[in-house]
C-alpha positions in Angstrom: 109.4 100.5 115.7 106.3 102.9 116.8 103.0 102.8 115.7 100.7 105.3 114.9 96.9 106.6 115.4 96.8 109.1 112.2 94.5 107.6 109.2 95.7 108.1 105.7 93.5 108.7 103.1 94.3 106.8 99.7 91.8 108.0 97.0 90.9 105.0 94.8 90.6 105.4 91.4 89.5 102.9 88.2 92.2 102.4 85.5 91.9 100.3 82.2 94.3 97.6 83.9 92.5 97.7 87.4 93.1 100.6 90.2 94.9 102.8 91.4 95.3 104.5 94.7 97.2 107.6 96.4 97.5 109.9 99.4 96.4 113.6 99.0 99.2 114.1 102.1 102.3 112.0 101.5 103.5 111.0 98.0 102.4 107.4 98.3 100.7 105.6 95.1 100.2 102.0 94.2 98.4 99.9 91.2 96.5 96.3 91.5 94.6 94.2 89.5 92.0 94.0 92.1 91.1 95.5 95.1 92.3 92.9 97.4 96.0 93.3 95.8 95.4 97.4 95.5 95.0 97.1 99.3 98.0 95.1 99.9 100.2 96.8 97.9 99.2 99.9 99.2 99.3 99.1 102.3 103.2 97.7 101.4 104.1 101.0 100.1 102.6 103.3 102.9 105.0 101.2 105.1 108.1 101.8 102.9 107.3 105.8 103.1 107.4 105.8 106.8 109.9 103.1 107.4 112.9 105.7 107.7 111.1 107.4 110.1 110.7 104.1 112.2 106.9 104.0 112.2 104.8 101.5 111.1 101.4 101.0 109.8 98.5 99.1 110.0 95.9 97.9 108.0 93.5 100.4 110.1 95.7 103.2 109.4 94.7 103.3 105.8 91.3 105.3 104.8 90.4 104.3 101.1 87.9 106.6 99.4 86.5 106.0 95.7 86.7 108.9 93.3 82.7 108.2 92.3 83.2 111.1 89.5 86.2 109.6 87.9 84.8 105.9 88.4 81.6 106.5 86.6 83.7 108.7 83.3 
């Protein structure tokens, strides 16, 4: 299995249950209670997207941003 350089972005949002977080680029999204297990899981799922394509992804490969406007609503 390769690895790769790119950085995916997940955009990190607040939801009445915890957060949520998913890629503008690929159609990866993920829930958690917190944002240790928000992390994990979407680091989890960013794996399953690319594991038919035989690459896999780090923990450094993920770029989380907060959505600010949509925290603060």
């Amino acid at each position: 299995m390769k690895t790769t350089k790119k950085k995916i972005k997940m955009i990190v949002e607040k939801t009445e249950t915890g957060f949520s977080a998913y890629s503008e680029d690929y159609p990866i999204f993920t829930t958690g209670k917190t944002i240790t297990e928000l992390i994990d899981n979407a680091y989890e799922a960013t794996n399953l997207y690319f594991e038919d394509n035989q690459i896999k992804i780090t923990h450094d490969n993920l770029k989380f941003e907060i959505d600010f406007k949509q925290f603060f609503q």
